[in-house]
C-alpha positions as CSV (number, residue, x, y, z in Angstrom):
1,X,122.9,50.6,13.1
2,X,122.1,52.1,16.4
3,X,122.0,49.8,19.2
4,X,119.2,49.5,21.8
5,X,121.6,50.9,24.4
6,X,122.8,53.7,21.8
7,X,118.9,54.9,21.5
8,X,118.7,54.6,25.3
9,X,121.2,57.2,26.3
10,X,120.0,59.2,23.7
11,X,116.9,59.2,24.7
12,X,117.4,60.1,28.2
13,X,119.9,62.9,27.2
14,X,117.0,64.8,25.6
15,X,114.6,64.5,28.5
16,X,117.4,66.0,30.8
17,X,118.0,68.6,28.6
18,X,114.2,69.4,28.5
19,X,114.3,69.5,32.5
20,X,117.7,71.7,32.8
21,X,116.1,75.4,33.8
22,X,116.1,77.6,30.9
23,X,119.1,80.4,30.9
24,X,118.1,83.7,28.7
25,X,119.8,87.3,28.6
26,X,117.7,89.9,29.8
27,X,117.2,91.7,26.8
28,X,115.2,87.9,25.7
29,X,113.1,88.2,29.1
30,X,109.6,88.4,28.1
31,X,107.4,91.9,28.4
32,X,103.5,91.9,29.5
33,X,101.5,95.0,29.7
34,X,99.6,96.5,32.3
35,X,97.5,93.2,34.3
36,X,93.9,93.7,35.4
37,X,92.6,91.9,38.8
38,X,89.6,92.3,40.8
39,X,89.4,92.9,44.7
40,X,87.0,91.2,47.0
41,X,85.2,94.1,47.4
42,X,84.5,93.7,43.8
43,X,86.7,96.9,42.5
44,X,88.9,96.2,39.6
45,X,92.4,97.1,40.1
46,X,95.9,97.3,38.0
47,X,98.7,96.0,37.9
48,X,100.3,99.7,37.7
49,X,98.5,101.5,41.1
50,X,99.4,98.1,42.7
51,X,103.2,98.7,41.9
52,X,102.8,102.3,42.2
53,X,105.6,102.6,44.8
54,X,107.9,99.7,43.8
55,X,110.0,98.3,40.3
56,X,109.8,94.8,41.6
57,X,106.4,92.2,41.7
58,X,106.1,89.0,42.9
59,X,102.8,87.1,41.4
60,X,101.8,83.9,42.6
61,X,99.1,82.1,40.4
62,X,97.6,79.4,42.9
63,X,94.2,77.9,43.9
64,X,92.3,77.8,47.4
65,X,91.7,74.4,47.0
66,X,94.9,73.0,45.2
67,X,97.1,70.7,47.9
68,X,99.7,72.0,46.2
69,X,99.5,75.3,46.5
70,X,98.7,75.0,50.1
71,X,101.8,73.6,51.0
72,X,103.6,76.6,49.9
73,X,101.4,79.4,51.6
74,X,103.4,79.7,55.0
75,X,106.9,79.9,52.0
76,X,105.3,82.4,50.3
77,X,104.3,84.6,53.7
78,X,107.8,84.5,54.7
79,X,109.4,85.3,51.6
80,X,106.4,88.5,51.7
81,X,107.5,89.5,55.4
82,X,111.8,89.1,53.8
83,X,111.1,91.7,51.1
84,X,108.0,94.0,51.8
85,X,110.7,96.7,53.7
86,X,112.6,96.5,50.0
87,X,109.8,98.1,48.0
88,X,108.7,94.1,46.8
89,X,104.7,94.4,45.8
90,X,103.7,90.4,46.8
91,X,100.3,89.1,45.1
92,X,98.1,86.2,45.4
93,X,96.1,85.6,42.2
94,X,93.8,83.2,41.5
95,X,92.8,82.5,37.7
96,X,90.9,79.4,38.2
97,X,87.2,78.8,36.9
98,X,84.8,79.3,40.0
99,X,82.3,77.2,38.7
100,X,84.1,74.3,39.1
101,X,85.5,74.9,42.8
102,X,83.7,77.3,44.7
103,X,86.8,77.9,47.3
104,X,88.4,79.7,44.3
105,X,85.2,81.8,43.9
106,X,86.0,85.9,44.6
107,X,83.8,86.0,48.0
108,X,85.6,82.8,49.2
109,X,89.1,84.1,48.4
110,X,88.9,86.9,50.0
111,X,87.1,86.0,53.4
112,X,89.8,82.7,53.9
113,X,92.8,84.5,52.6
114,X,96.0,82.7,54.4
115,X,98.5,85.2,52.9
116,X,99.7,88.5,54.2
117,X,99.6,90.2,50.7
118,X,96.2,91.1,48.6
119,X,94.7,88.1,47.4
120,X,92.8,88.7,44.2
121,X,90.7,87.6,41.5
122,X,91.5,87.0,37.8
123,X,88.4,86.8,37.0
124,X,88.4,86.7,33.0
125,X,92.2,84.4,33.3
126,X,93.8,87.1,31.2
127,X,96.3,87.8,33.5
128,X,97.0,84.1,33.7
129,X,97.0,83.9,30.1
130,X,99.5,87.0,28.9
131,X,102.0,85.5,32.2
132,X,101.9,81.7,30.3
133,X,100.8,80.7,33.7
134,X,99.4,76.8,33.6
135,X,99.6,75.4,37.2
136,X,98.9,76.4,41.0
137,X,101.0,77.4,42.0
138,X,103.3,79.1,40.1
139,X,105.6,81.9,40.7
140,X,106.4,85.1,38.8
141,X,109.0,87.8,39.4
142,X,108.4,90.9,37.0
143,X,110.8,94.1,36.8
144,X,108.5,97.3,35.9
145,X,110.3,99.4,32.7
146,X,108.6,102.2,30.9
147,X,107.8,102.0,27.7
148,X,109.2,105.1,25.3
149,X,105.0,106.4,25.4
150,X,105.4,106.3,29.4
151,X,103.5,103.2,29.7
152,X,104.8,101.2,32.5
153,X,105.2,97.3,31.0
154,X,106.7,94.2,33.1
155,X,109.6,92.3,32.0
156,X,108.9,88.3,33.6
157,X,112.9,87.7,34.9
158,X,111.4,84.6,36.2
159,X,108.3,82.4,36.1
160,X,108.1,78.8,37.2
161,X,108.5,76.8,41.0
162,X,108.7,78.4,44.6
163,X,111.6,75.8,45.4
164,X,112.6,72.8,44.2
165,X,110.4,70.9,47.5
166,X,106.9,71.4,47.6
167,X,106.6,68.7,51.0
168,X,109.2,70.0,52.8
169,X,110.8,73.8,52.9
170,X,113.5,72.9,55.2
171,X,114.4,70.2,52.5
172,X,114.7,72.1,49.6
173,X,118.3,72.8,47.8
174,X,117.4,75.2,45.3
175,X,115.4,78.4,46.1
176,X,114.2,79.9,42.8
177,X,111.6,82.3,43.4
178,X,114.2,84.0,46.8
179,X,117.1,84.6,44.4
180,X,115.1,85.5,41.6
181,X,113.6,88.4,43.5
182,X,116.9,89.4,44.8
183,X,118.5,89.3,41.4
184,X,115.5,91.7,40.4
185,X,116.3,94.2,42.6
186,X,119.7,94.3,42.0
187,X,118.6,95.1,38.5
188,X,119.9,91.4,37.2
189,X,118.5,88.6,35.1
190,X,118.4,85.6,37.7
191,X,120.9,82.7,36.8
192,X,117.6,80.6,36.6
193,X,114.7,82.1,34.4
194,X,112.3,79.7,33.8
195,X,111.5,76.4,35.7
196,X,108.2,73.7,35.3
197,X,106.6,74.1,37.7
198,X,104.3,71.3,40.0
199,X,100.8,71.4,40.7
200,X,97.2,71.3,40.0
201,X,96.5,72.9,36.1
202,X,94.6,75.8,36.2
203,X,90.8,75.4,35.6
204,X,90.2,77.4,32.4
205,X,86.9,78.4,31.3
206,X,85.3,76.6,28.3
């Protein structure tokens, strides 16, 4: 028979396998198609014009009234002002519910916008749901490919936290999102692919 301390060590040995970042091969990476957003000035706009000029997009999921988001909006703006002379396409998206926080509503977002980069609405959370986005905030790094039709599709090459310190940047070891981008436009999958990332769940509409 197993012994208490047997089951213990077990038992922790699976939850730190479940926290280790996941490692795939880029040929596992997952693909989304085309995304749809909307503007504050109400215009719906693609994924595709809004990558028109560059292979490389970083999408942050996040909320205007999520603590947790907030404390990575000056991160995020300096990781926009790193990349934006390499052809990076940065973009704020927020897929929460308006109805039950007007902050994230479309006319709110877009007058009080803190970042540098368009700020946009998903208004019908599809974009949310094809990226497997749950939380705000949460990062994604997507690769643009053509399809064998010509359609332009995204391969994710990383999804999950900014860093590995929401409370403090100058504290944080491990800088996903920042290497992740640079492994994209070096045309590599990023040693880490997918983390869990922290934060307030996204507000889905019933």
């Amino acid at each position: 028979m197993k012994t208490i301390h047997q089951s213990y060590r077990q038992i922790l040995g699976f939850m730190l396998l479940l926290s280790l970042p996941v490692l795939l091969s880029a040929q596992n990476l997952k693909t989304v198609s085309d995304l749809t957003f909307t503007a504050g000035s109400g215009k719906k706009v693609s994924l595709t014009n809004l990558t028109d000029n560059s292979n490389v997009a970083v999408i942050i999921v996040t909320s205007s009234h999520c603590s947790w988001a907030g404390k990575y909006e000056a991160r995020l703006s300096g990781l926009y002002k790193k990349y934006k002379a390499k052809g990076v396409t940065f973009l704020a998206v927020n897929s929460n519910d308006a109805s039950v926080s007007t902050s994230d509503a479309l006319a709110r977002i877009s007058a009080q916008s803190p970042f540098p980069f368009p700020y946009l609405k998903d208004e019908d959370q599809g974009a949310a749901k094809a990226l497997g986005a749950t939380k705000n905030p949460e990062a994604f790094v997507l690769r643009k490919k053509r399809s064998e039709s010509g359609q332009a599709r995204y391969q994710i090459m990383y999804m999950g936290k900014v860093d590995d310190n929401p409370l403090d940047a100058n504290m944080a070891k491990e800088k996903y999102l920042d290497l992740a981008i640079a492994s994209a436009l070096a045309g590599k999958a990023p040693a880490t692919q997918k983390t869990a990332a922290n934060g307030c769940n996204i507000k889905w509409k019933h």
